[in-house]
N, CA, C and O atoms as a Tripos MOL2 file, in Angstrom:
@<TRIPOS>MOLECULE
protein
  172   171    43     0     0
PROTEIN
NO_CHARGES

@<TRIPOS>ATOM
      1 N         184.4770    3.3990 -161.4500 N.3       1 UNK1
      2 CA        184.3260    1.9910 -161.7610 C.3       1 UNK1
      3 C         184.0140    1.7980 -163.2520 C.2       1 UNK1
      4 O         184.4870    0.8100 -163.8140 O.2       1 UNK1
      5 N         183.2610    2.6610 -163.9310 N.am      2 UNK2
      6 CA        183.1960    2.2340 -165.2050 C.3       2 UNK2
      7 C         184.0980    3.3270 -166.1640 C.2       2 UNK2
      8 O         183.8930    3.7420 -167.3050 O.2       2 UNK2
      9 N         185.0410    3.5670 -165.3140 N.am      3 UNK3
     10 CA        186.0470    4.0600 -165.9430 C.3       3 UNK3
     11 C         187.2390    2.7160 -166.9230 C.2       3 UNK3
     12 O         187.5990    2.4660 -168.0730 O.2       3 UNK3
     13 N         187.4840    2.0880 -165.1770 N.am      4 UNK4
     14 CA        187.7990    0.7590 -165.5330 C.3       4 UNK4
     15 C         187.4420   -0.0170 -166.0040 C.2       4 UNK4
     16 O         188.3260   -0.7860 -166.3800 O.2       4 UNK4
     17 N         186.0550   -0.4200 -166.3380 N.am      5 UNK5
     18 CA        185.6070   -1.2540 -167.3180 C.3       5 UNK5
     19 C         185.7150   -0.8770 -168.7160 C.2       5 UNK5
     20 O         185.7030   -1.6150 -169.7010 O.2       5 UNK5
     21 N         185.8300    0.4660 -168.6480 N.am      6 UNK6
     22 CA        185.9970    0.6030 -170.2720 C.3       6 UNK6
     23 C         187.4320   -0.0490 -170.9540 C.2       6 UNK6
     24 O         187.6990   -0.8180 -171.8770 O.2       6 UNK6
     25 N         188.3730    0.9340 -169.6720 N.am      7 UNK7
     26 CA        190.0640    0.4440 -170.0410 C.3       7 UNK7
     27 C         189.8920   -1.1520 -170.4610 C.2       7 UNK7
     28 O         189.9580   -1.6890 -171.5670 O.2       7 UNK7
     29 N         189.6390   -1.7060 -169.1130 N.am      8 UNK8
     30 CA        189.8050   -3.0690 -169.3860 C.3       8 UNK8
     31 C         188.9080   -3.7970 -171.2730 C.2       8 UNK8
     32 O         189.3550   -4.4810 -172.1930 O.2       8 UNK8
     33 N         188.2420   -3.4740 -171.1400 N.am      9 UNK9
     34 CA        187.5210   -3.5740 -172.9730 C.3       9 UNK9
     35 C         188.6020   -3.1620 -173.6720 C.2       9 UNK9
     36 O         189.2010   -4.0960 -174.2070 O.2       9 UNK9
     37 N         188.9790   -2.2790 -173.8220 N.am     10 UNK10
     38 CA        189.6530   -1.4270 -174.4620 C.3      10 UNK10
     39 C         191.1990   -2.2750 -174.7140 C.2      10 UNK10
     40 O         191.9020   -2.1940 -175.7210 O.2      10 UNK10
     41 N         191.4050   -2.9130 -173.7450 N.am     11 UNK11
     42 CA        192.9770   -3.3370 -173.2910 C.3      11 UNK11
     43 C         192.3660   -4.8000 -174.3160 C.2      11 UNK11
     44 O         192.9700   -5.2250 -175.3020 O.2      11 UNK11
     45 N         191.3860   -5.2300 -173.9110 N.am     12 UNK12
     46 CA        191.2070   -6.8170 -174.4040 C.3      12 UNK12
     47 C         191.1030   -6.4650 -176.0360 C.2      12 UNK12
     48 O         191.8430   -7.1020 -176.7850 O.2      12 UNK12
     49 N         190.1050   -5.3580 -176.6640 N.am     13 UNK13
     50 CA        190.3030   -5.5730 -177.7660 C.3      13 UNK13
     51 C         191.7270   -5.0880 -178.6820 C.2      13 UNK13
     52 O         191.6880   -5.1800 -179.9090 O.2      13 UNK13
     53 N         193.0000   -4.5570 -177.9650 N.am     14 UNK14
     54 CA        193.8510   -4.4640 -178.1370 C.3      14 UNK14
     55 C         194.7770   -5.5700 -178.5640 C.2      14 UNK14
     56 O         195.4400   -5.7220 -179.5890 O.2      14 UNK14
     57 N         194.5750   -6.5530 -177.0980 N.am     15 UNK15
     58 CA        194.7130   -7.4910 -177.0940 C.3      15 UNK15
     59 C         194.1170   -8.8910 -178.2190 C.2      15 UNK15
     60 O         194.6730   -9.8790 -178.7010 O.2      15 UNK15
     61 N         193.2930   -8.5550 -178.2590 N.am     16 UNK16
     62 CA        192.5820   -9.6150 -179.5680 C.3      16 UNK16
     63 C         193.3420   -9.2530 -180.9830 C.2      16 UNK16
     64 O         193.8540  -10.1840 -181.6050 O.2      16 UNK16
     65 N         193.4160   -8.0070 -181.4600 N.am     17 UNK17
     66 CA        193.8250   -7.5780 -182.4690 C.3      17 UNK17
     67 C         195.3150   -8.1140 -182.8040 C.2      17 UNK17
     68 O         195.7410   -8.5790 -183.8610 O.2      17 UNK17
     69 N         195.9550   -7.9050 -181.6010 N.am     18 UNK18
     70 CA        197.5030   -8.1310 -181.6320 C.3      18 UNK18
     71 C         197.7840   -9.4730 -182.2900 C.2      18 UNK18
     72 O         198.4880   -9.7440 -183.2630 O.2      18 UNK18
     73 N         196.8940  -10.3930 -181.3380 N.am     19 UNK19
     74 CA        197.1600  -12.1270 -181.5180 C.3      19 UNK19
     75 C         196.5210  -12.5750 -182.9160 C.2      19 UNK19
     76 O         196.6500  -13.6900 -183.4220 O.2      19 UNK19
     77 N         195.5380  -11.0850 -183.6400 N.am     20 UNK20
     78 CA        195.0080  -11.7340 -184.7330 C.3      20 UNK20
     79 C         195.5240  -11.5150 -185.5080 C.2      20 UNK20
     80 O         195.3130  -12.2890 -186.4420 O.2      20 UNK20
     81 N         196.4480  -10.5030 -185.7640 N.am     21 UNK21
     82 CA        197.1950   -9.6100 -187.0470 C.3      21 UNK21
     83 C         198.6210  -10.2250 -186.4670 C.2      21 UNK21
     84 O         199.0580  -10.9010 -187.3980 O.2      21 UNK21
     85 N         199.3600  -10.2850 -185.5780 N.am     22 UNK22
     86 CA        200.6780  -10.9440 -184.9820 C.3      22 UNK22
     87 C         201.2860   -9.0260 -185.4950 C.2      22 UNK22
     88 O         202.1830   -9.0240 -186.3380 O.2      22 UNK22
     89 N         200.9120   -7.9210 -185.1090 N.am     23 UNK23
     90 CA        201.6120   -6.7770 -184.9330 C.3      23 UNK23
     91 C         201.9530   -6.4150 -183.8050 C.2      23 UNK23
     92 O         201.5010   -6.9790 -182.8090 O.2      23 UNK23
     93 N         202.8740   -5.3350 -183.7230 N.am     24 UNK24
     94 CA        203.6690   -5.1230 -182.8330 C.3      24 UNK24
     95 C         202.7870   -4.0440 -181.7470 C.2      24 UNK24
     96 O         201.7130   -3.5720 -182.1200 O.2      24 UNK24
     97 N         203.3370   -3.7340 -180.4460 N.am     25 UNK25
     98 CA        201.8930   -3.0410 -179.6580 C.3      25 UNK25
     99 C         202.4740   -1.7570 -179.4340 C.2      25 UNK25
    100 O         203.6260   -1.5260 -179.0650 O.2      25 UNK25
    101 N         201.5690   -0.9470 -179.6910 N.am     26 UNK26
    102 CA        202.0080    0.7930 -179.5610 C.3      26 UNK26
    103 C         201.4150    1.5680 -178.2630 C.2      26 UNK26
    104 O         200.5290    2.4100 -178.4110 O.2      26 UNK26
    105 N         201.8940    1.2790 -177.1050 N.am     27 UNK27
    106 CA        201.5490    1.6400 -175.7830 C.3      27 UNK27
    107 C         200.8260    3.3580 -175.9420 C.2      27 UNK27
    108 O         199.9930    3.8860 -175.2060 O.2      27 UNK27
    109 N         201.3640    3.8060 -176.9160 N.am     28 UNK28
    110 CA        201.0200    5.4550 -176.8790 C.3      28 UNK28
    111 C         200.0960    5.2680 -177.4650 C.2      28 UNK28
    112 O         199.3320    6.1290 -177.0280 O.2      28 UNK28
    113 N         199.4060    4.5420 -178.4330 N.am     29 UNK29
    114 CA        198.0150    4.4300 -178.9570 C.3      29 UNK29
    115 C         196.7520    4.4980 -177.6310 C.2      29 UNK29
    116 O         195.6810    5.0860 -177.4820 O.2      29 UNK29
    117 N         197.6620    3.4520 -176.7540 N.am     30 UNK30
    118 CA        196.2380    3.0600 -175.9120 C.3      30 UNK30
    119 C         196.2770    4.2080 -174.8640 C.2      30 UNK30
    120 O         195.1500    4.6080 -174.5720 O.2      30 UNK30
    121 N         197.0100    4.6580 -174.4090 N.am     31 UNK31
    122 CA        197.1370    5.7510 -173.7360 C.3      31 UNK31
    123 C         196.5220    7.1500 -174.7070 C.2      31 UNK31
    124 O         195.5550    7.8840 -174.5000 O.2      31 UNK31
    125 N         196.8170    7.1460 -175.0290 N.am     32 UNK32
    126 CA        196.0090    8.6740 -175.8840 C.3      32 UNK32
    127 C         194.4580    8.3230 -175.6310 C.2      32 UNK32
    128 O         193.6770    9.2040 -175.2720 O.2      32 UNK32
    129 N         194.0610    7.0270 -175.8290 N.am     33 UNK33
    130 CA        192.4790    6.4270 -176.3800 C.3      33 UNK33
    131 C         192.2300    6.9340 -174.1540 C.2      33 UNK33
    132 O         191.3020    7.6210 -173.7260 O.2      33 UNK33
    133 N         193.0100    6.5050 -173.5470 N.am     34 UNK34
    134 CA        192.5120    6.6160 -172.3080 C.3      34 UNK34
    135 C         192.6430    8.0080 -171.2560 C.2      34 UNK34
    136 O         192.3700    8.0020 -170.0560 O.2      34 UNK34
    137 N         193.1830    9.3000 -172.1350 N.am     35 UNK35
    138 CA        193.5750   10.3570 -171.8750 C.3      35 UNK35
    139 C         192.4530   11.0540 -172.6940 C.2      35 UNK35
    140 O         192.3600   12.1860 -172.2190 O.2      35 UNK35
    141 N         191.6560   10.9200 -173.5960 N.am     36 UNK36
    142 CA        190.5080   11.0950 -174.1290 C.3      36 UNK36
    143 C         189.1480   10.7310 -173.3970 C.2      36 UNK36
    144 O         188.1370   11.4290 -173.3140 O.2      36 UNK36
    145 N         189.3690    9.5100 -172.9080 N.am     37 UNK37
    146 CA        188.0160    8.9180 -171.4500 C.3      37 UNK37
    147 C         188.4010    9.5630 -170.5670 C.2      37 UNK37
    148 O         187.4610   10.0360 -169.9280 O.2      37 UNK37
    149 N         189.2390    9.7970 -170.2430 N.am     38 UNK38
    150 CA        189.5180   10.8570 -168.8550 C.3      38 UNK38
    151 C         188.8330   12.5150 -168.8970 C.2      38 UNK38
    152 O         188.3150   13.0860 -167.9370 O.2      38 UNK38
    153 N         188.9850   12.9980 -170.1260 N.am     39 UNK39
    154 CA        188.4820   14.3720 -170.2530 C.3      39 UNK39
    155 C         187.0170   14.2120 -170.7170 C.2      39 UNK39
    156 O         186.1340   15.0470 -170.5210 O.2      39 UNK39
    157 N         186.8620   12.9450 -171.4040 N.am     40 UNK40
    158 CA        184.9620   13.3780 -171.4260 C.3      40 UNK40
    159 C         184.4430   12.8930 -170.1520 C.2      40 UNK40
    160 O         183.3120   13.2080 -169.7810 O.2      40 UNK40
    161 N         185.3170   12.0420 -169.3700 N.am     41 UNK41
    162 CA        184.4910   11.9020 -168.1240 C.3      41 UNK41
    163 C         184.5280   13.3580 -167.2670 C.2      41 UNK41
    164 O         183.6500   13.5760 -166.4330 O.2      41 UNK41
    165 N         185.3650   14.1240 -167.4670 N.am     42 UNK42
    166 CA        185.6620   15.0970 -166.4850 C.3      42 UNK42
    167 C         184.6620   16.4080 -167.1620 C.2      42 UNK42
    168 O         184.5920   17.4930 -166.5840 O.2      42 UNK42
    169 N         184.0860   16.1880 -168.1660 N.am     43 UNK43
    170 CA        183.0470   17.1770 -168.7510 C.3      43 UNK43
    171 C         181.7540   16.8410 -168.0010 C.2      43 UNK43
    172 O         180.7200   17.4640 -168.2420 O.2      43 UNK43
@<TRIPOS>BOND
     1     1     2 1
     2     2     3 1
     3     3     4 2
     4     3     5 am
     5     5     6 1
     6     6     7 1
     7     7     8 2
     8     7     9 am
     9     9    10 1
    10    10    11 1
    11    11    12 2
    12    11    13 am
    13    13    14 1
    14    14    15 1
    15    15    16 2
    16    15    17 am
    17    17    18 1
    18    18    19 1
    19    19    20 2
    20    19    21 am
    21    21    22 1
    22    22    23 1
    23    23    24 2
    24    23    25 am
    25    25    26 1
    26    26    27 1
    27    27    28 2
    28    27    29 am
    29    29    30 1
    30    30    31 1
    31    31    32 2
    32    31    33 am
    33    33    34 1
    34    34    35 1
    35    35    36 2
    36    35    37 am
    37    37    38 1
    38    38    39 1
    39    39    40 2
    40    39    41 am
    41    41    42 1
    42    42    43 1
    43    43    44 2
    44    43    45 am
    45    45    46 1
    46    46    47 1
    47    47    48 2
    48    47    49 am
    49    49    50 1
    50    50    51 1
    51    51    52 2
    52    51    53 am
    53    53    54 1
    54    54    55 1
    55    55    56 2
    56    55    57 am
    57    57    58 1
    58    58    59 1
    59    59    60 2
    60    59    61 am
    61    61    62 1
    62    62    63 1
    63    63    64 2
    64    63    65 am
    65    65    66 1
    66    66    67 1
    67    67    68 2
    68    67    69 am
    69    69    70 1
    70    70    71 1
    71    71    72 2
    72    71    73 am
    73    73    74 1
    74    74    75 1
    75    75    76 2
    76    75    77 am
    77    77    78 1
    78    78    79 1
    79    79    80 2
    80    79    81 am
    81    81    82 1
    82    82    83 1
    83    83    84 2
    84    83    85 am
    85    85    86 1
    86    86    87 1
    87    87    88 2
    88    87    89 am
    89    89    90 1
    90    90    91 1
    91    91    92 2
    92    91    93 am
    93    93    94 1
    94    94    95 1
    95    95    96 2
    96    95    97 am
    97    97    98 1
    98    98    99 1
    99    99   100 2
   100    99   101 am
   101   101   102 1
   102   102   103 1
   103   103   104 2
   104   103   105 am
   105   105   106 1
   106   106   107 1
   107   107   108 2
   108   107   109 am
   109   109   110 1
   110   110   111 1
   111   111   112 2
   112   111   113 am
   113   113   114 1
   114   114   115 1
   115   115   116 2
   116   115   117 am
   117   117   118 1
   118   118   119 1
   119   119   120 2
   120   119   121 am
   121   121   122 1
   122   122   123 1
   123   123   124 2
   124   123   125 am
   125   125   126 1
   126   126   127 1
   127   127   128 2
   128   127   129 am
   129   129   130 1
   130   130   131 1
   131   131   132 2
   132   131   133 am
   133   133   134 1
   134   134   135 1
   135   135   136 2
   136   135   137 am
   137   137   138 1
   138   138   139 1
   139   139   140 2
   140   139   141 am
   141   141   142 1
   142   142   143 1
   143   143   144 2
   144   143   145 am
   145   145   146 1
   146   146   147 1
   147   147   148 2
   148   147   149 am
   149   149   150 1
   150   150   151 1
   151   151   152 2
   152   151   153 am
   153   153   154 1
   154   154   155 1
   155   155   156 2
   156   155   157 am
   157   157   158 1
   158   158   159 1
   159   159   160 2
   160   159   161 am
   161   161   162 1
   162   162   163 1
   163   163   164 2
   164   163   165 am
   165   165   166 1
   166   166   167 1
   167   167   168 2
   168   167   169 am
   169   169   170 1
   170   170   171 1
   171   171   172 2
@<TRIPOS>SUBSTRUCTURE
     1 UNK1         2 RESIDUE 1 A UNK
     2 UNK2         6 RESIDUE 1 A UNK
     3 UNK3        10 RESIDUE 1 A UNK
     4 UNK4        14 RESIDUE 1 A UNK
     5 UNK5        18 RESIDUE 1 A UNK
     6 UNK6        22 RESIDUE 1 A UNK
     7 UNK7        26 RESIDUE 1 A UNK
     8 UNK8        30 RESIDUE 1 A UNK
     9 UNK9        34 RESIDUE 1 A UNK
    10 UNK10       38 RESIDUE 1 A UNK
    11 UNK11       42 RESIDUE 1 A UNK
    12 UNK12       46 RESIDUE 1 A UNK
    13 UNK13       50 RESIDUE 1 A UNK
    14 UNK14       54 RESIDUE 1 A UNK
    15 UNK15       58 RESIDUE 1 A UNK
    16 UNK16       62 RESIDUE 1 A UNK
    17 UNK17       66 RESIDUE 1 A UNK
    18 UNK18       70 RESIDUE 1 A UNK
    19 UNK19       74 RESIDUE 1 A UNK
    20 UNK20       78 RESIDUE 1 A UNK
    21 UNK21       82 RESIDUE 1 A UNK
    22 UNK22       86 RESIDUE 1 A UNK
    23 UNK23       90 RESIDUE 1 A UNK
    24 UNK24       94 RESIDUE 1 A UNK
    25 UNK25       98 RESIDUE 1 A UNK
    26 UNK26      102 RESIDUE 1 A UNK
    27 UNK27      106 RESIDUE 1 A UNK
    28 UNK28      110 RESIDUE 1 A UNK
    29 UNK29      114 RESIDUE 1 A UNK
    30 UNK30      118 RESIDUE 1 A UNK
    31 UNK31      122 RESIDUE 1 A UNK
    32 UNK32      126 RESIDUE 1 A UNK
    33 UNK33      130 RESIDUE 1 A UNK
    34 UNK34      134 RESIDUE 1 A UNK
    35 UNK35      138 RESIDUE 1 A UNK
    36 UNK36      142 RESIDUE 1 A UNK
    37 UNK37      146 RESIDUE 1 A UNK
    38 UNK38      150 RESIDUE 1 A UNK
    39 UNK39      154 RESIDUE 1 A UNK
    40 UNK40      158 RESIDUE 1 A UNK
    41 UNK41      162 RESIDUE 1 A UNK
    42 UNK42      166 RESIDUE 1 A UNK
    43 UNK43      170 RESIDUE 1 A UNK
């Protein structure tokens, strides 16, 4: 569960950034950031 709460943060400040700068979205950014929470959770 607070796996998902992080994503979801994570997704919104993605989201904020996008609509504030008007740049384009790099799906492999946010995925790497959530393939990184996956292995320190698994430590």
């Amino acid at each position: 569960q607070q796996s998902l709460i992080a994503m979801c943060g994570k997704l919104l400040r993605v989201l904020f950034v996008i609509g504030r700068k008007q740049c384009e979205f790099e799906g492999s950014k946010l995925l790497q950031g959530l393939t990184q929470m996956k292995e320190l959770q698994a430590a």
